[in-house]
C-alpha positions in Angstrom: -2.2 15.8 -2.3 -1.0 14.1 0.8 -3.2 11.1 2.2 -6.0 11.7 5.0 -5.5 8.1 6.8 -7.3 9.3 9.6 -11.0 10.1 9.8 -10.6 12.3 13.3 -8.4 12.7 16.0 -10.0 9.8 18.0 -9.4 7.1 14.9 -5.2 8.5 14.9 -5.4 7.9 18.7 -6.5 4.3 18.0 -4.2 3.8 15.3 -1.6 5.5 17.2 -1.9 3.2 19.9 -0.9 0.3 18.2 2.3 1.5 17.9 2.5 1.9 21.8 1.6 -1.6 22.5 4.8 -2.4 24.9 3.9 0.0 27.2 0.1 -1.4 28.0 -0.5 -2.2 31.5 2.6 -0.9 32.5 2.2 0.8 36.2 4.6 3.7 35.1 3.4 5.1 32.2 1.5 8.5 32.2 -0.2 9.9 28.6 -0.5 13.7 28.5 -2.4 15.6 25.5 -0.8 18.5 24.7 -4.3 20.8 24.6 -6.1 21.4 22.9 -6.3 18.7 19.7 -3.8 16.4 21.4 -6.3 15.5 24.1 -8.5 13.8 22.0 -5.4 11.7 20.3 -3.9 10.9 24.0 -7.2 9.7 25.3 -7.6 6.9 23.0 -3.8 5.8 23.6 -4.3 6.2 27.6 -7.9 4.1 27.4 -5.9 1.4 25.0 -2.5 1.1 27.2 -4.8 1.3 30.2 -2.7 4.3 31.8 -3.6 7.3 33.5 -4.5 10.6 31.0 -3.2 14.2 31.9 -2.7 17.4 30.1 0.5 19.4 29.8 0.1 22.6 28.5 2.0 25.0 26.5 1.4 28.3 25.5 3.6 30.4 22.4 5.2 33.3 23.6 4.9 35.7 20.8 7.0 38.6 19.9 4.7 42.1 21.0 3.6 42.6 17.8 4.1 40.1 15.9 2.5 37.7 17.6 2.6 34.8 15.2 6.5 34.7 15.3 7.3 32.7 18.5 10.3 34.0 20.6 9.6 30.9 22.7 7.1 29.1 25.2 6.3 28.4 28.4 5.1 25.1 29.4 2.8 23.4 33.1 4.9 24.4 36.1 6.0 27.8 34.7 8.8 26.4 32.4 10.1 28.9 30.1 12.0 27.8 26.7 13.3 30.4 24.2 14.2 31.1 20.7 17.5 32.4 21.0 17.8 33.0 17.4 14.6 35.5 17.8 15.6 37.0 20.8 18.8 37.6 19.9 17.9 38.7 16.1 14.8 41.5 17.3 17.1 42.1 20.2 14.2 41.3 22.3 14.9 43.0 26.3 14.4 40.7 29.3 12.1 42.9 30.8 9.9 41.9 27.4 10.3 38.5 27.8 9.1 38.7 31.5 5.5 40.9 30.8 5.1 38.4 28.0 5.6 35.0 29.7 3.6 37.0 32.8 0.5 37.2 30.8 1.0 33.8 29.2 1.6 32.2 32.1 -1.6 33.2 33.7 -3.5 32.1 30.7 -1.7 29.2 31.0 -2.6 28.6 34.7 -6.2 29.0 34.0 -6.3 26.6 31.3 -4.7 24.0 33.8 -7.5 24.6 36.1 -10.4 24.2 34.0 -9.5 21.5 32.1 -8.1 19.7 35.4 -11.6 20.9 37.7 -9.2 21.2 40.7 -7.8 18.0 40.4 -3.8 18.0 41.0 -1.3 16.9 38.3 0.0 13.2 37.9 2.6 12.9 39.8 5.3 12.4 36.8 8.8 11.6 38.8 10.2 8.0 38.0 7.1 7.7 35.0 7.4 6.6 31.6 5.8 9.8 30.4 4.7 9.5 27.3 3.8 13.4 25.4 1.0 12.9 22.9 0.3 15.7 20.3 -2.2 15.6 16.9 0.7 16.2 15.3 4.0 18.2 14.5 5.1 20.4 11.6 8.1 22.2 13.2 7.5 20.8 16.9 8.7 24.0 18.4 5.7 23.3 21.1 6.8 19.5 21.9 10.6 20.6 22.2 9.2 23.8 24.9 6.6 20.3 26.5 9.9 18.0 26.8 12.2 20.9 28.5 9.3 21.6 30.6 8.7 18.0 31.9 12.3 17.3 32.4 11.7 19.3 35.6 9.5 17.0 36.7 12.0 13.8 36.9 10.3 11.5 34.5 12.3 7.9 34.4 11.4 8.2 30.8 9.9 10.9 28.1 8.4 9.2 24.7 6.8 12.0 22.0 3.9 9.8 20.0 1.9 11.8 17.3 -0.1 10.5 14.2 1.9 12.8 11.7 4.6 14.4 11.4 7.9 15.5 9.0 10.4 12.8 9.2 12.9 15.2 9.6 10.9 16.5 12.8 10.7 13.1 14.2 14.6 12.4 13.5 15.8 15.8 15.4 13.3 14.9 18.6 14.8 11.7 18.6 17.9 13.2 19.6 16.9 15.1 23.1 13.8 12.2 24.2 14.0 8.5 25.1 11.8 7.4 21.9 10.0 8.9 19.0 6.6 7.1 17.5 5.9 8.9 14.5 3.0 6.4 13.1 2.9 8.4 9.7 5.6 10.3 8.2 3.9 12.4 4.8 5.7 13.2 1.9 5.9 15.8 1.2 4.4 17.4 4.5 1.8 20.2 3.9 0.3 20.4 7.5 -0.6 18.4 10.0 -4.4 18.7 8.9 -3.8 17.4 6.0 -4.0 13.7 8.0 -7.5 14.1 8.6 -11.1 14.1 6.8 -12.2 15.7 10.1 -10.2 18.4 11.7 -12.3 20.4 13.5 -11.0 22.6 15.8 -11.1 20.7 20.1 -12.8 22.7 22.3 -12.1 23.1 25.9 -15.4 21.7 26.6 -14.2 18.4 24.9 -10.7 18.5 26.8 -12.6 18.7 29.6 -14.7 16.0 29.3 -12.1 13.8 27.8 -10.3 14.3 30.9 -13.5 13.6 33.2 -13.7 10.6 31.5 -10.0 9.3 31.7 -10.6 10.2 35.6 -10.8 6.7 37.7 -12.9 8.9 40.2 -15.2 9.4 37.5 -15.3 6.6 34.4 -17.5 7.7 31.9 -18.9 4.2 30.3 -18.9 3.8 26.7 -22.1 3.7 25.1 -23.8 0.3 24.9 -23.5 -1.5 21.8 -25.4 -4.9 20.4 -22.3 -5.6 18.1 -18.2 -6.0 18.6 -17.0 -4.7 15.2 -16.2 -8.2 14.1 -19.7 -9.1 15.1 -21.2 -5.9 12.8 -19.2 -7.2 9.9 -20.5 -11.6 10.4 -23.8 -9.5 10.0 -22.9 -7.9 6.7 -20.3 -10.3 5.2 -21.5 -12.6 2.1 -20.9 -16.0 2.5 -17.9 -17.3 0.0 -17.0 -20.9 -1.1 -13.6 -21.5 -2.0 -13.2 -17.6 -2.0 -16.5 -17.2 -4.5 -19.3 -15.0 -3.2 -22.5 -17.2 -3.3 -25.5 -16.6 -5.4 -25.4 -13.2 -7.4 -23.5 -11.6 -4.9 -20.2 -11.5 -7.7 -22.8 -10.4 -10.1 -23.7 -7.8 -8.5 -20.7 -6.1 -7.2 -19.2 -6.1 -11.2 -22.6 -4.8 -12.6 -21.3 -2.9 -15.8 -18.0 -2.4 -15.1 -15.6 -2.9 -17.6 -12.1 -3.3 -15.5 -11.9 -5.7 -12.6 -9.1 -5.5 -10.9 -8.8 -8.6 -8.5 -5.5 -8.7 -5.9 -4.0 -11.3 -3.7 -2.3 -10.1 -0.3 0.7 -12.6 -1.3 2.3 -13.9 -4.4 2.1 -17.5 -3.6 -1.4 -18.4 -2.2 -3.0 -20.9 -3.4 -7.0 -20.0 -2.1 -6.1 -16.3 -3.4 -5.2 -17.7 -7.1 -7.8 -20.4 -7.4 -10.9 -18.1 -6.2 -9.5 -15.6 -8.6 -9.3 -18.3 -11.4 -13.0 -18.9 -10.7 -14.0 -15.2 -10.7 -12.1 -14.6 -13.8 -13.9 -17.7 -15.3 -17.7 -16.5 -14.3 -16.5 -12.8 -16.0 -15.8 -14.1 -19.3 -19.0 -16.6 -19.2 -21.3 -14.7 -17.9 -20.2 -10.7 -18.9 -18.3 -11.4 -21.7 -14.9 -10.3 -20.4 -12.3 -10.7 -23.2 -8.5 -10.9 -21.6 -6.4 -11.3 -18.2 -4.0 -8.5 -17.6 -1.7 -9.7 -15.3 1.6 -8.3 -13.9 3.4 -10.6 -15.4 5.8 -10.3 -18.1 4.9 -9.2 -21.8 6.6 -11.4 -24.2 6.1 -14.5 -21.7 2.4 -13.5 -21.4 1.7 -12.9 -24.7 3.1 -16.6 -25.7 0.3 -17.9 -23.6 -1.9 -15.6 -25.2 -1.0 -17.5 -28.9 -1.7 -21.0 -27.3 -4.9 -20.1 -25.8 -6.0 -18.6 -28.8 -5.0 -21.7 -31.2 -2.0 -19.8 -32.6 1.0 -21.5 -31.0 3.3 -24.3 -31.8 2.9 -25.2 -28.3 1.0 -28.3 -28.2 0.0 -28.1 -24.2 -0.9 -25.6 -21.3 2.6 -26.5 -19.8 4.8 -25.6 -22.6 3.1 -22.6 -23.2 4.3 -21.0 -19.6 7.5 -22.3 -20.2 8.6 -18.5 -20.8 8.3 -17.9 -17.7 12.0 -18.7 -16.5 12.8 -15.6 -14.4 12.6 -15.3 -10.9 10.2 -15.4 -9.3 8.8 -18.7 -11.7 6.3 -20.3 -9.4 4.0 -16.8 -9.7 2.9 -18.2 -13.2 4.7 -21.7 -13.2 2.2 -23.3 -10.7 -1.0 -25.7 -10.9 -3.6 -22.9 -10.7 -2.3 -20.7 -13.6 -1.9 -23.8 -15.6 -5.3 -25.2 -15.1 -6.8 -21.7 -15.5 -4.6 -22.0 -19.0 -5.9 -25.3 -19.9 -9.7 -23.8 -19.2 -9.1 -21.3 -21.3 -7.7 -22.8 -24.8 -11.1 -25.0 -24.1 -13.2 -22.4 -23.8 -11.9 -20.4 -27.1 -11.8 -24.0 -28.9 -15.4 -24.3 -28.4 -15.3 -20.6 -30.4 -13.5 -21.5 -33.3 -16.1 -19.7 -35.5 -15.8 -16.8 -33.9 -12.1 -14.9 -33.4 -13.4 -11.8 -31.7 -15.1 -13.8 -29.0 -11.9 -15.5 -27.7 -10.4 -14.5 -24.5 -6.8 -13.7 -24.3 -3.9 -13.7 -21.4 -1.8 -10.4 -21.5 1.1 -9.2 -19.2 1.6 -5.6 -18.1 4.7 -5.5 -16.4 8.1 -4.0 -17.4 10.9 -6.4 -16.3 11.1 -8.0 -19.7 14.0 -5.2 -20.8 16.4 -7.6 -23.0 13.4 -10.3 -24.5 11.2 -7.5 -25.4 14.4 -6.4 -27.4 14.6 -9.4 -29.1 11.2 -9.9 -29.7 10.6 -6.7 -31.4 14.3 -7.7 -34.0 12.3 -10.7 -34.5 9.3 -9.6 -35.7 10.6 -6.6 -37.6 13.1 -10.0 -39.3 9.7 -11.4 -40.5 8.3 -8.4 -42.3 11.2 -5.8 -43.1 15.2 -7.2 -42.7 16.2 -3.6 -43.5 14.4 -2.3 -40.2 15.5 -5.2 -38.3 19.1 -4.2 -39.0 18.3 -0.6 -38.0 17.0 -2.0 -34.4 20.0 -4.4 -34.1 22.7 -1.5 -34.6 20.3 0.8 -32.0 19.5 -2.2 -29.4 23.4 -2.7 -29.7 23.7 0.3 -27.0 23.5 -2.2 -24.9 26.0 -4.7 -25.4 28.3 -3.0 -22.7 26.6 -5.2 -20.0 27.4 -9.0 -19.6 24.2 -10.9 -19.8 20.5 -10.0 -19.7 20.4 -8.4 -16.3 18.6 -5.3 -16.6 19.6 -4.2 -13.1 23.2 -4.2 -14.5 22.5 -2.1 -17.2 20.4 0.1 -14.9 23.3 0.6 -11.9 25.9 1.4 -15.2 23.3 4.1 -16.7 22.4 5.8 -13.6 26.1 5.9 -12.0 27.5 6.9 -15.8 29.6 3.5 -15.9 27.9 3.0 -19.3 25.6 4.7 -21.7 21.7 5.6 -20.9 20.7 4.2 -24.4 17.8 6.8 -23.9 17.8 8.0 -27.6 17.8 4.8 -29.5 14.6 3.6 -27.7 12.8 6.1 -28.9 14.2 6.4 -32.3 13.1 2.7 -32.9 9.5 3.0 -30.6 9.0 5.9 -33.5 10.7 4.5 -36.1 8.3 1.1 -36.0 5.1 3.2 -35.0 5.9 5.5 -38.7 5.9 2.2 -40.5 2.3 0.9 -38.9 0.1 1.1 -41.7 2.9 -0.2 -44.2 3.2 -3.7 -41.5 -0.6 -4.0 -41.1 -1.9 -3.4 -44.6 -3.2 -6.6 -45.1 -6.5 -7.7 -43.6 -6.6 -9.7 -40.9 -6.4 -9.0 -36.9 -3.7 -11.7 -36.9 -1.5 -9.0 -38.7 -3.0 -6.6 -36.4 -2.2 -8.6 -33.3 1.5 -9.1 -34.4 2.0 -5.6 -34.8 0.8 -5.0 -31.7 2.5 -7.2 -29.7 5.7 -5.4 -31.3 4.9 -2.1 -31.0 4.4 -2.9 -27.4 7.2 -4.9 -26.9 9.2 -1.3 -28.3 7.6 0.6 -25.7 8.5 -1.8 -23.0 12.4 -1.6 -23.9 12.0 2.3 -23.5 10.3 2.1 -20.0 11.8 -0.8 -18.6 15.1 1.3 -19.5 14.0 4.0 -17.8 12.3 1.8 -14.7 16.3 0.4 -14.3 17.7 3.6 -14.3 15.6 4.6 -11.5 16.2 2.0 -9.4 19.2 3.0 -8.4 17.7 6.8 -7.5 14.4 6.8 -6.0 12.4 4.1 -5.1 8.9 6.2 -5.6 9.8 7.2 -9.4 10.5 3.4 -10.0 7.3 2.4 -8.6 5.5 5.1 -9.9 7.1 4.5 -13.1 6.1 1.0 -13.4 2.4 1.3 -12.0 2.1 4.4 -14.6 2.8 2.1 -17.4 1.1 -1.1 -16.3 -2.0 1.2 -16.7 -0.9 2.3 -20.1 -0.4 -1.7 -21.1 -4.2 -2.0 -20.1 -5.0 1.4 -21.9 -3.3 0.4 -25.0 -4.5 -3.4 -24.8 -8.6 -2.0 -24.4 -8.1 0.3 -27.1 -6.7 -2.6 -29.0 -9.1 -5.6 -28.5 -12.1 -3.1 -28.3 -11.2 -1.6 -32.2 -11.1 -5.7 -32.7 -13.8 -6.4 -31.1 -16.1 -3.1 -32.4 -17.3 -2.9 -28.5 -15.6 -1.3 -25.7 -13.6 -4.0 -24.0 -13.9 -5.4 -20.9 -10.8 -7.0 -19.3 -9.5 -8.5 -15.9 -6.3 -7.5 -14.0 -4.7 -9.9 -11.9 -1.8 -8.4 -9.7 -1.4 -8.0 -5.8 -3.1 -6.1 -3.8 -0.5 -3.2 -3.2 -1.1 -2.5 -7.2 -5.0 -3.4 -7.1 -5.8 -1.4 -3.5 -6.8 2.4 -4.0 -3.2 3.9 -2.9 -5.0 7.4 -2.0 -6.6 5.2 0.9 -3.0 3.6 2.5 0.4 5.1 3.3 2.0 4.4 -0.2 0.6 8.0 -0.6 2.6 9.3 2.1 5.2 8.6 0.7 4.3 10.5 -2.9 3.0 6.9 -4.4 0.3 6.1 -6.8 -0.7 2.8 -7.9 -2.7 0.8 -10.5 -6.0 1.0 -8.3 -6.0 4.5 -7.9 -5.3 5.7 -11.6 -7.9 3.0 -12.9 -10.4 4.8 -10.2 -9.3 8.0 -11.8 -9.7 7.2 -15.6 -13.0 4.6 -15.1 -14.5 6.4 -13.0 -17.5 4.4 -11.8 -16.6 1.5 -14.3 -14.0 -0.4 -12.3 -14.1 -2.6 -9.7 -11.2 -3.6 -7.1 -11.2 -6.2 -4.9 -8.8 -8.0 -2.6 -8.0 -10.9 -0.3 -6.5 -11.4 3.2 -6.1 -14.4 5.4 -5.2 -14.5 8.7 -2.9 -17.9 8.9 -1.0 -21.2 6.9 1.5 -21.3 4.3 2.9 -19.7 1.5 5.0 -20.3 -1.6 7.7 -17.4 -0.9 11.7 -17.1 -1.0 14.3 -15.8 1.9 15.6 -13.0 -0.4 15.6 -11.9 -3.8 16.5 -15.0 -6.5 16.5 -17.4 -3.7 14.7 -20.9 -4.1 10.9 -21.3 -3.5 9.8 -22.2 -0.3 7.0 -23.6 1.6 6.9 -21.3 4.5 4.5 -20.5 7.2 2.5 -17.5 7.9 2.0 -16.0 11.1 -1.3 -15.1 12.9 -2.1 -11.8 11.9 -0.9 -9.2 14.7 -2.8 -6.9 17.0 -5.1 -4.3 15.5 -4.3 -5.8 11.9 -7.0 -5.9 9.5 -6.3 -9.9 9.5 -7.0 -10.5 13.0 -10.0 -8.5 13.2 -11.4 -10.5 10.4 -10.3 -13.7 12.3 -12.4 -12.5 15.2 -15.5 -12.9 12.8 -15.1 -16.3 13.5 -16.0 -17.5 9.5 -13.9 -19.6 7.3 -14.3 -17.6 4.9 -16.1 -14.4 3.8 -16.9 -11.3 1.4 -17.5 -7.5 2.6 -18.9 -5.8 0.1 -18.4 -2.2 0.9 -21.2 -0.5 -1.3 -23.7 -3.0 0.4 -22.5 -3.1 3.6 -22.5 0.6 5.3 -21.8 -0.5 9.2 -19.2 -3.0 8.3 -17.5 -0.1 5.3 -17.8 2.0 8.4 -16.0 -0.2 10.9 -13.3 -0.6 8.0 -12.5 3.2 7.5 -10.6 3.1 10.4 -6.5 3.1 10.2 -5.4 -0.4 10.5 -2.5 -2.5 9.3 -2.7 -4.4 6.5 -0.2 -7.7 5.5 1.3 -7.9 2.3 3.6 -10.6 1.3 5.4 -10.7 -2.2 8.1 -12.9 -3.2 9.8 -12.5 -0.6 8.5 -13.2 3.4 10.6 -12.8 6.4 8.2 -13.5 9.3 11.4 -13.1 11.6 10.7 -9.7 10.6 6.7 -9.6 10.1 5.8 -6.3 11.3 8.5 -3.6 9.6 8.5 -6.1 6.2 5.2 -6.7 6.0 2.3 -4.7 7.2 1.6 -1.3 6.2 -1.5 1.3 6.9 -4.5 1.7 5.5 -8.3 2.4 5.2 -9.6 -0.7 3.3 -12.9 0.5 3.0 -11.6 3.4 1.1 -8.6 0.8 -1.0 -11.1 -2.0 -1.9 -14.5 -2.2 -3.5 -15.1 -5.5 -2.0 -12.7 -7.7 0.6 -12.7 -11.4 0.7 -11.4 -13.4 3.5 -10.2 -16.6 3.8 -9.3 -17.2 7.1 -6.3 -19.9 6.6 -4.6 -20.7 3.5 -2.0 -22.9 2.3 1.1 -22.2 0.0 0.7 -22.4 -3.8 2.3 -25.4 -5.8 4.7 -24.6 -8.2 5.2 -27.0 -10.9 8.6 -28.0 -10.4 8.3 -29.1 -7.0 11.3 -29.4 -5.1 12.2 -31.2 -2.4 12.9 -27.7 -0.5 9.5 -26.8 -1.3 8.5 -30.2 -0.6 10.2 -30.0 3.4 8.5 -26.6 4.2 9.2 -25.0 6.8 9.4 -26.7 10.6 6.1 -25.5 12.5 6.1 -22.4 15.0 6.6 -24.9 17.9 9.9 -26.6 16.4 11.5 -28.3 18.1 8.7 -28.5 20.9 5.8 -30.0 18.9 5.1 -33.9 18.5 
């Protein structure tokens, strides 16, 4: 199913037009629509670059009788441009090939005139021309526009459409000055499938458009009360230190039993603290039993014993000391590791009651070579003979140096080494067939042991596989690992909720490319699914996902993969970001609520970009690294924004951390 990003042609022409940014207010530039549904596209992108709006007209040439197979087209000005592949297959005459582009061409020239009301054409000679279309599949028509226009002497000819194949957009490329393909779908169905609304343009609206456009005759927008940052101050629920006030968090979790809550970066402080406090009203005042957080299994789960009373780690800090792989400071820092110390207090004051404690899990798959040994540990404690059998299967492994799972995964995928696909599953099953024999005796401590082994097993066979495909596709290794952070959670409910004799309800902590509906962004485009979606798909009404944004400050991030932690500083949001029209509402901080707030969710259902920063931020490179598309009234139940933000401390503070980065001004400022 490909994503529709757009609601109609006029939202793609906005969107669209943000892409086009260096050429507003230029006097050059001409937009022309290619009629009839690129009028509607080009009219936004001419009102937004302040530029004059045309048409430019093209018309198939089909073969007589077969008219759906083009032998070519002719284009404004009489331009003819053939197939010579069909023409030279059918062994189509001239004298053909003349009545046909006859008749078009007089279809053609009536078109022109009623769309145009006897106005002349733009004069194009020396103009930055820029060819707008609602899209391309083969782009036969745009290839027949550009030949066309190059009669005209344009200084410069730029093709800019909402969606199209990205092998379209790379063979354009080749014969015009600059492609803007703002969405490139894959797989690529048809160009409709963009849109929610893709009714077909009449000439009525081309014409009107066009009237409008006309500086003879400006057509003025309807009057409005509200700027869209103004009808979202109206709707937004106030926050304090990023918690909704009164019921307002109440109310958007009702019943649900998953809440997923995000963070648009990995090392914000307001984005880890407000979701601290969230997570601690859920278990208080709804009775939410575990974190899932995409973090590391073993590591989690060793936070898991100490908050539950069941560690020989005698403090919050020593209990995240598992936590030694990059990137550290995402669980190493003073917000997890007061949230940790809540915690063990809260279950201490249950100490009667084991199924009422709350629990910290991890649902990611990094952890290829601990969850190994963890699972030879366990099986040591409660059958030797088994724990030989998953040393001499584990052993498959031994061929790479160290514990670097990428290793293992470039020597599997490029054959340098074995795939070790078999002997994962043979012990996942192997320890699964011995179940009842491990947890025969009472007691969920038993139970939980097992189960933090069995998992463990099934980690070492994914994270195997998630290495492997690194190194082939980068949308099977995300979809890999989002597919089995949602089996974690699945296995984890089914878990505490036989525990617990209820069904359990659980938070997931995890950013807010894994929390945000994927279906509603570009990650679909590009065949993705994520942890938002398929918990929308299987709790269907009984989830909730919410995110954050900020528009400015600082961040806990590192230069490139591995590198050190730095304090680095975050750039205004850009143009036509979803950050920046939140800035404009001119809070500190604030929550949209989509269910609750119809004009604002509306508002927010148009295409915008949307920041994410991981581990890794390169503001030198903001725009390609770091934004992507969306519809986050369609990605996110609820929104909160906190307007700026400062970097997250990690525990081991460093003096790099400690310097930060110089301010934007450097070395101008005072």
């Amino acid at each position: 199913m490909a994503t529709r990003l757009f609601r109609d042609r006029r939202d793609a022409g906005r969107f669209l037009a943000c892409s086009l940014e260096h050429y507003r207010d230029r006097p050059n530039v001409v937009v022309l629509g290619l009629p009839r549904g690129g009028v509607p596209v080009a009219y936004e992108v001419a009102s937004t670059l302040s530029a004059p709006l045309d048409v430019f007209v093209v018309r198939k040439l089909g073969v007589p009788g077969q008219e759906e197979l083009a032998l070519g087209a002719i284009a404004s000005g009489g331009a003819v441009v053939l197939n010579d592949d069909v023409v030279r297959g059918l062994d189509i005459p001239p004298e053909t090939i003349r009545q046909v582009a006859e008749r078009e061409g007089r279809e053609l020239l009536s078109r022109e005139q009623a769309y145009r009301a006897g106005r002349p054409m733009q004069d194009l000679a020396g103009k930055a021309v820029i060819l707008v279309d609602d899209g391309l599949a083969t782009g036969a028509s745009m290839r027949a526009a550009i030949r066309a226009l190059r009669g005209r002497h344009p200084e410069r000819i730029v093709v800019a459409v909402p969606a199209a194949p990205s092998f379209t957009c790379q063979e354009l490329a080749d014969v015009v000055d600059e492609v803007v393909c703002a969405t490139t779908p894959t797989p690529f169905f048809a160009v409709g499938q963009s849109y929610w609304d893709f009714t077909q343009t009449t000439d009525e609206e081309v014409r009107d458009l066009l009237r409008a456009a006309s500086p003879s005759h400006p057509t003025q927008p309807e009057a409005t009360s509200l700027t869209e940052a103004g009808v979202i101050r109206v709707e937004a629920v106030p926050v304090e230190d990023g918690v909704p006030s009164g019921d307002a968090w109440s109310d958007l979790v009702g019943d649900a039993h998953v809440v997923l809550i995000g963070e648009a970066s990995h090392g914000t402080h307001e984005f880890y603290e407000a979701r601290a406090r969230l997570t601690r009203r859920l278990i208080e005042e709804k009775g939410f039993c575990a974190v899932a957080a995409e973090a590391d299994w073993p590591d989690a789960y060793r936070v898991n014993r100490y908050v539950r009373g069941r560690s020989e780690d005698t403090t919050a800090e020593e209990s995240l000391r598992g936590f030694e792989r990059f990137p550290a400071w995402m669980w190493r820092n003073t917000v997890v590791l007061d949230f940790v110390g809540w915690l063990r207090e809260h279950n201490d004051r249950l100490a009667g009651d084991e199924r009422a404690k709350a629990g910290f899990y991890g649902l990611d798959v990094y952890s290829l070579y601990r969850s190994m040994q963890e699972v030879i540990a366990y099986l040591e404690r409660v059958d030797p003979d088994a724990a030989a059998r998953a040393r001499e299967r584990y052993a498959c492994f031994d061929h790479v140096s160290g514990d670097d799972g990428q290793e293992y995964g470039w020597a599997a995928a490029f054959g340098a080494g074995p795939t070790c696909e078999q002997e994962v599953v043979d012990q996942l099953v192997d320890l699964r067939r011995k179940a009842w024999e491990y947890t025969r005796e009472d007691g969920g401590l038993v139970e939980d042991e097992y189960f933090y082994a069995e998992q463990n097993a099934r980690i070492v066979a994914t994270a195997a596989e998630y290495y492997r495909t690194m190194f082939g596709s980068r949308v099977s290794s995300w979809n890999l690992r989002d597919r089995a952070m949602v089996e974690t959670l699945e296995a984890l409910r089914a878990h505490l909720g036989r525990q617990r004799e209820e069904e359990a309800r659980i938070v997931v902590w995890a950013h807010n490319s894994h929390v945000g509906d994927a279906r509603a962004t570009e990650l679909e485009s590009r065949g993705e699914f994520n942890v938002g979606e398929l918990a929308r798909e299987r709790y269907a009404g009984d989830c909730r996902l919410v995110g954050f944004t900020t528009y400015v400050g600082t961040v806990t991030a590192a230069n490139d993969w591995g590198a050190p932690a730095d304090r680095k500083v975050v750039r205004p949001g850009i143009p036509e970001s979803v950050e920046e029209l939140f800035h404009e509402v001119g809070e500190k901080e604030f929550m949209v609520a989509v269910g609750r707030a119809p004009r604002a969710a509306e508002v927010l259902r148009t295409a915008r970009i949307e920041r994410a920063i991981g581990v890794v931020y390169r503001p030198e490179t903001e725009r390609q690294s770091h934004y992507f598309r969306s519809r986050v009234a369609d990605q996110f139940d609820a929104l909160i924004h906190i307007d700026e933000t400062r970097a997250l401390q990690p525990i081991e503070r460093t003096a790099r951390w400690d310097r930060g980065d110089a301010p934007e001004t450097y070395p101008f400022a005072v």
